[in-house]
Biotite code that builds the C-alpha atoms (Angstrom):
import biotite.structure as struc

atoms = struc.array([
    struc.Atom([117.198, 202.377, 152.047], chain_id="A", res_id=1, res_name="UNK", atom_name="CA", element="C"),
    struc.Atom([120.157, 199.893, 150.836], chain_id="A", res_id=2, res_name="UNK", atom_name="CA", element="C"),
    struc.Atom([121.695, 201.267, 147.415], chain_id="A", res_id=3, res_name="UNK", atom_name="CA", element="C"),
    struc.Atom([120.549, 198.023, 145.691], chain_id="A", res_id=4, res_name="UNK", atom_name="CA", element="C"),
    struc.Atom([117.752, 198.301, 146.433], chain_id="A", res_id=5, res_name="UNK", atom_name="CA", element="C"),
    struc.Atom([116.962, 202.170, 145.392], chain_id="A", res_id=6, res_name="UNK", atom_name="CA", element="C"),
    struc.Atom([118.853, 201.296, 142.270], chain_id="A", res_id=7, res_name="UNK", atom_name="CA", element="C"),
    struc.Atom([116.476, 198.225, 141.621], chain_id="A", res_id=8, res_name="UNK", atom_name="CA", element="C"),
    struc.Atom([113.233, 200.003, 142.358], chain_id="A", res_id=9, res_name="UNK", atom_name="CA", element="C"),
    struc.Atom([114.976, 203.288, 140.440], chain_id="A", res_id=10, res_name="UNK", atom_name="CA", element="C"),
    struc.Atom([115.755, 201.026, 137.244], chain_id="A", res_id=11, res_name="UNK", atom_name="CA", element="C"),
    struc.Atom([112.183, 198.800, 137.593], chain_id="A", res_id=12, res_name="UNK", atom_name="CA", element="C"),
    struc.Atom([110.626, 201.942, 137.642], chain_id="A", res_id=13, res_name="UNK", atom_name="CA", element="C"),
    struc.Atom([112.646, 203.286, 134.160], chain_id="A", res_id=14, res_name="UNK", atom_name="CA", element="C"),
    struc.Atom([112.058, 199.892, 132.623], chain_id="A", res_id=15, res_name="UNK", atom_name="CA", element="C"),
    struc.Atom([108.167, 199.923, 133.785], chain_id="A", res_id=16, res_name="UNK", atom_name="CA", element="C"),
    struc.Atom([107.525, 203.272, 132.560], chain_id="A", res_id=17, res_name="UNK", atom_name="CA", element="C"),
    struc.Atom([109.152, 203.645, 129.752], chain_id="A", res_id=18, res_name="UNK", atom_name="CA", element="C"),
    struc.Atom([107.729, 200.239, 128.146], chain_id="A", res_id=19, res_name="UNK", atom_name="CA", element="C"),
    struc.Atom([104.589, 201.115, 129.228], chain_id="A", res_id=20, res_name="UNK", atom_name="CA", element="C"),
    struc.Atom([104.367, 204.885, 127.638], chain_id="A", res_id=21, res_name="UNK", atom_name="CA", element="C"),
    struc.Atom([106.206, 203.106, 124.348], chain_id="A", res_id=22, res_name="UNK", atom_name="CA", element="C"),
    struc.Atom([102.986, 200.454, 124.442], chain_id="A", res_id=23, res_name="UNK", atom_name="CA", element="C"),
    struc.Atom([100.687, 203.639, 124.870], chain_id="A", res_id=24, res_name="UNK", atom_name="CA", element="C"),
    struc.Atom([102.425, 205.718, 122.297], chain_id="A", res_id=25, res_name="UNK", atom_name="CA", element="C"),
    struc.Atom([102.122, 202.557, 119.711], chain_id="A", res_id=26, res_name="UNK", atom_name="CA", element="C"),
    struc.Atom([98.722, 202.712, 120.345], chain_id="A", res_id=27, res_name="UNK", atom_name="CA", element="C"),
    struc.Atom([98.228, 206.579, 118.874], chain_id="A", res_id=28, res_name="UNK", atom_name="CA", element="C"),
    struc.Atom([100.952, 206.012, 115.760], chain_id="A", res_id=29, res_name="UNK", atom_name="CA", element="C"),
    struc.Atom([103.134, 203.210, 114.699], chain_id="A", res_id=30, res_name="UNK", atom_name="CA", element="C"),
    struc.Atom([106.413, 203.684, 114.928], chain_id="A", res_id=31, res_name="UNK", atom_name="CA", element="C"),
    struc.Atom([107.553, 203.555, 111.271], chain_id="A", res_id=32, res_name="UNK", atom_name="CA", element="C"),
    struc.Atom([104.962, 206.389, 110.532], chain_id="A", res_id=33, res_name="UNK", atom_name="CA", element="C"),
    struc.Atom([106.556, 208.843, 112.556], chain_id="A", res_id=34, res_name="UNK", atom_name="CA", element="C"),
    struc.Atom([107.707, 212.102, 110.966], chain_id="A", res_id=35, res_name="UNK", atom_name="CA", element="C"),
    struc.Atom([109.175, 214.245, 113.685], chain_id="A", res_id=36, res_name="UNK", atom_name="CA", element="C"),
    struc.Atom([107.700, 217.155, 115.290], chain_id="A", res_id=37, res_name="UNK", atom_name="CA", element="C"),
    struc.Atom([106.188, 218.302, 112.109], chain_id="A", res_id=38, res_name="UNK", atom_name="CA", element="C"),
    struc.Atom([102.404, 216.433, 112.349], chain_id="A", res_id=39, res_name="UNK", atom_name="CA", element="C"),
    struc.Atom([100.316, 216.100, 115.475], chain_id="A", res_id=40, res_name="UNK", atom_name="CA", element="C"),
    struc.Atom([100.387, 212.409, 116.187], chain_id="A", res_id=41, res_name="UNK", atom_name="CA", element="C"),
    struc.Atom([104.268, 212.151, 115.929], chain_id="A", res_id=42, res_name="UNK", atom_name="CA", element="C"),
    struc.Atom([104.596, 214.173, 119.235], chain_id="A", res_id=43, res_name="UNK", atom_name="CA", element="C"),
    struc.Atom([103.709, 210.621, 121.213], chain_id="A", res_id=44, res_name="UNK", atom_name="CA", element="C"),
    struc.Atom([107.306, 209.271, 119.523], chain_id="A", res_id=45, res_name="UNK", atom_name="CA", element="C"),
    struc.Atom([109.378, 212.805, 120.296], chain_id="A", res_id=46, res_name="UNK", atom_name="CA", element="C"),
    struc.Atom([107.747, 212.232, 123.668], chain_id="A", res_id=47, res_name="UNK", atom_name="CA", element="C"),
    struc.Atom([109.114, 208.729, 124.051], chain_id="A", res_id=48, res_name="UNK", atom_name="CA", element="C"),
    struc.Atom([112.147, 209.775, 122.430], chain_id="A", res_id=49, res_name="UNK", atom_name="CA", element="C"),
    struc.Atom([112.861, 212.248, 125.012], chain_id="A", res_id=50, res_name="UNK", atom_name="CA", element="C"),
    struc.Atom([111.701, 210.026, 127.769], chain_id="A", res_id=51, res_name="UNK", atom_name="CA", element="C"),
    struc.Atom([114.200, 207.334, 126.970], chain_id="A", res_id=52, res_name="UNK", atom_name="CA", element="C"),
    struc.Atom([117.216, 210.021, 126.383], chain_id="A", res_id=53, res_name="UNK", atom_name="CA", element="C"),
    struc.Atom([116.355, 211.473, 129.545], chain_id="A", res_id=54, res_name="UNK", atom_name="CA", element="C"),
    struc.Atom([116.216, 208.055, 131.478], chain_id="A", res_id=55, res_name="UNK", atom_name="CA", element="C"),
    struc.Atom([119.363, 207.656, 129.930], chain_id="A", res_id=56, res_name="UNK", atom_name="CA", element="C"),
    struc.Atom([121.132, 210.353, 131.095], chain_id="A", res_id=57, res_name="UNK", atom_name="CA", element="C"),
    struc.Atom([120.256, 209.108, 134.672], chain_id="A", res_id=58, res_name="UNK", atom_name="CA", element="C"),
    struc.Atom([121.625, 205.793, 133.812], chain_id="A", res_id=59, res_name="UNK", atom_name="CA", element="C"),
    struc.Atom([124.733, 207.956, 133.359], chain_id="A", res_id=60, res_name="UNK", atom_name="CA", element="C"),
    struc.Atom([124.068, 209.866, 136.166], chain_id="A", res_id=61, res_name="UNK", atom_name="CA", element="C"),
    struc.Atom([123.867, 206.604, 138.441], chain_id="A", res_id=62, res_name="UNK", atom_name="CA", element="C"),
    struc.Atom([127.422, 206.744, 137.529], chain_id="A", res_id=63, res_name="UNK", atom_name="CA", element="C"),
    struc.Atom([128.766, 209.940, 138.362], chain_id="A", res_id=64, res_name="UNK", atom_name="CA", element="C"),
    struc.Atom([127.241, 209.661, 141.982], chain_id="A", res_id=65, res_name="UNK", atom_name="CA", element="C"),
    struc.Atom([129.362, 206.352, 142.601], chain_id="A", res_id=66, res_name="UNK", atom_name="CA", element="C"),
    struc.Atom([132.623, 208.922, 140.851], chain_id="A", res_id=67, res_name="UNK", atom_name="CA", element="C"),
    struc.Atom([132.198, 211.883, 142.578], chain_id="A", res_id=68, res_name="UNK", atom_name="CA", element="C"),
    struc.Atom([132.224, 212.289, 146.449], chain_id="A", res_id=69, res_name="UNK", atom_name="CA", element="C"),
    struc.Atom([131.377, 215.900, 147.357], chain_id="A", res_id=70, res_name="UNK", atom_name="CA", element="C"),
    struc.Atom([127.365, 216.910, 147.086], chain_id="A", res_id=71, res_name="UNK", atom_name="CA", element="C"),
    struc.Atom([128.397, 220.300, 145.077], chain_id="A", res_id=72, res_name="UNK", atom_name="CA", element="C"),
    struc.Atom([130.331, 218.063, 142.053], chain_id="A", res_id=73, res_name="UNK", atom_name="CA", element="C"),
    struc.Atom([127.352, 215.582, 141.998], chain_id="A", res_id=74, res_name="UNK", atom_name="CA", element="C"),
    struc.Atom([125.045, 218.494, 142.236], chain_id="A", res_id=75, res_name="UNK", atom_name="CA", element="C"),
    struc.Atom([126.546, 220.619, 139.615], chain_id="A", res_id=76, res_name="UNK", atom_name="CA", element="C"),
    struc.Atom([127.107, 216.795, 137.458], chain_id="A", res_id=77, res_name="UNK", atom_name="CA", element="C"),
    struc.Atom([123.228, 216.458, 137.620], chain_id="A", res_id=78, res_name="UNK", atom_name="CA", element="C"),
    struc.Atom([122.549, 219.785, 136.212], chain_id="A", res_id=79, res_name="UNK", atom_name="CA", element="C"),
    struc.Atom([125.031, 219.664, 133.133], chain_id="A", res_id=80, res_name="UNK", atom_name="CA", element="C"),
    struc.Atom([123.607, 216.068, 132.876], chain_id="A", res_id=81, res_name="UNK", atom_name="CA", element="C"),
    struc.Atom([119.912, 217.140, 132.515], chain_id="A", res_id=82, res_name="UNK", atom_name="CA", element="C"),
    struc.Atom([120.550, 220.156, 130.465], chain_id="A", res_id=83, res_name="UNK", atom_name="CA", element="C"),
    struc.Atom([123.399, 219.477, 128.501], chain_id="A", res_id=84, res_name="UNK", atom_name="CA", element="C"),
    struc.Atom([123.291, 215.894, 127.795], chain_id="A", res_id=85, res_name="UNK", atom_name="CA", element="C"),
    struc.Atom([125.860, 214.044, 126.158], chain_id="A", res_id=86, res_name="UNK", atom_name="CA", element="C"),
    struc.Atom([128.063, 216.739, 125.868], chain_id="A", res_id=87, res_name="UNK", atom_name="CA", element="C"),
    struc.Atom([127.955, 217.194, 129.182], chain_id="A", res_id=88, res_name="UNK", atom_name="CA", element="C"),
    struc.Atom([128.348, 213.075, 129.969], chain_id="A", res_id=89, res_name="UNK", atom_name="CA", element="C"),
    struc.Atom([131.276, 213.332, 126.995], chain_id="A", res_id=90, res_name="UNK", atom_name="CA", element="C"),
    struc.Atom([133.169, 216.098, 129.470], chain_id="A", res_id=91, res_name="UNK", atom_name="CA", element="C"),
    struc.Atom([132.820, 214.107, 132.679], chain_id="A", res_id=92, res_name="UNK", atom_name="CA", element="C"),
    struc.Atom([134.161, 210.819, 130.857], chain_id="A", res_id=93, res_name="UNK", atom_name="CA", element="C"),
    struc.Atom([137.077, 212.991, 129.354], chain_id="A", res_id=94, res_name="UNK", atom_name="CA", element="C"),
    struc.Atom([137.984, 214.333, 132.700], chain_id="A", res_id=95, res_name="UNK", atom_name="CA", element="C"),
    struc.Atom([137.986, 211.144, 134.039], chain_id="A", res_id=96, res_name="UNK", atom_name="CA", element="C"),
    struc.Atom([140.414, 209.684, 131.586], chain_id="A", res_id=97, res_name="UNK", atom_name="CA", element="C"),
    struc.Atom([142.636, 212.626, 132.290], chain_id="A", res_id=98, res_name="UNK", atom_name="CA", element="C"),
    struc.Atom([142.973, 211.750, 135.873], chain_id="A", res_id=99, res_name="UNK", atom_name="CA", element="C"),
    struc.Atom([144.145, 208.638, 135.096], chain_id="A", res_id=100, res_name="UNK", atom_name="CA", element="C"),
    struc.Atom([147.914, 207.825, 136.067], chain_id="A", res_id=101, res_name="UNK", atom_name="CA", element="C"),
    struc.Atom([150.022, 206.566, 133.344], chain_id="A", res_id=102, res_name="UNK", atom_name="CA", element="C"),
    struc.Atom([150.209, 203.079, 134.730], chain_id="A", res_id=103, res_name="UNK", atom_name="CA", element="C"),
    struc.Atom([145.805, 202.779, 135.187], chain_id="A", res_id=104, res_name="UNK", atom_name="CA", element="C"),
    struc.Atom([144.419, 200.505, 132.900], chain_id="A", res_id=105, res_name="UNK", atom_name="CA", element="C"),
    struc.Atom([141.521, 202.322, 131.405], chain_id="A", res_id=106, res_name="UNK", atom_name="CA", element="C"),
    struc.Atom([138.778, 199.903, 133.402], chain_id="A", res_id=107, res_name="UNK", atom_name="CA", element="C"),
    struc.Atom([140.207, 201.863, 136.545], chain_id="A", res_id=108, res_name="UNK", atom_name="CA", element="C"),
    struc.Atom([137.539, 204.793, 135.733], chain_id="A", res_id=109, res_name="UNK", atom_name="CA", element="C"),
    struc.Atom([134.413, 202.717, 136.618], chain_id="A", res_id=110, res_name="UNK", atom_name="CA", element="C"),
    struc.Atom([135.515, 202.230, 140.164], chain_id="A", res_id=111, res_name="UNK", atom_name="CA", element="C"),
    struc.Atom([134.428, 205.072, 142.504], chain_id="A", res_id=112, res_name="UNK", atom_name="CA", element="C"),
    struc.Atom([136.714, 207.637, 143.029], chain_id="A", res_id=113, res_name="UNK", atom_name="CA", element="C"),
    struc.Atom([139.836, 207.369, 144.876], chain_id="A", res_id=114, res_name="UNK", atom_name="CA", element="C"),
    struc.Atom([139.244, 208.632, 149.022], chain_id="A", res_id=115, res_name="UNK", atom_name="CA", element="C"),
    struc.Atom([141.427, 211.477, 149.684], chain_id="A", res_id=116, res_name="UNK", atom_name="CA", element="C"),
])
């Protein structure tokens, strides 16, 4: 399958899903009534909270497979990704600036990395 079009269908799917389970949860609890964890209803907003956090650290990951070439970095990426979050995305983006030369705009560390 062509990369644009797993990244459409991967992104459809994200916007699809996450609309419709923010729909659903608006169903069980408006939004501005939501308390945290602490009462029974408010675990359909934590849910959707976490669903969109966790979409967005794929976003992010997106990313990082375009960076990084070998399938142990991108593998070991994902996993600091998914469990660590934005400190993890934070790291990645700092290592990134440090491999920039002097004389790199900082723009240069969106393109994919650099072939050996």
């Amino acid at each position: 399958m062509p990369s644009r079009t797993l990244l459409r269908c991967l992104f459809g799917f994200m916007l699809i899903s996450l609309f419709g389970y923010t729909f659903w949860a608006s169903t069980q609890q408006a939004v501005w009534d939501w308390q945290g964890i602490t009462l029974g209803p408010d675990r359909w907003w934590t849910l959707a909270t976490l669903i969109d956090a966790y979409y967005g650290f794929l976003t992010f990951y997106v990313w990082v497979w375009f960076k990084e070439r070998g399938s142990v970095a991108r593998l070991g990426w994902f996993i600091a990704i998914m469990a660590l979050g934005t400190m993890a995305m934070s790291a990645f983006v700092l290592l990134q600036l440090a491999r920039l030369r002097p004389d790199e705009p900082v723009s240069a560390i969106l393109k994919p990395a650099r072939q050996p």
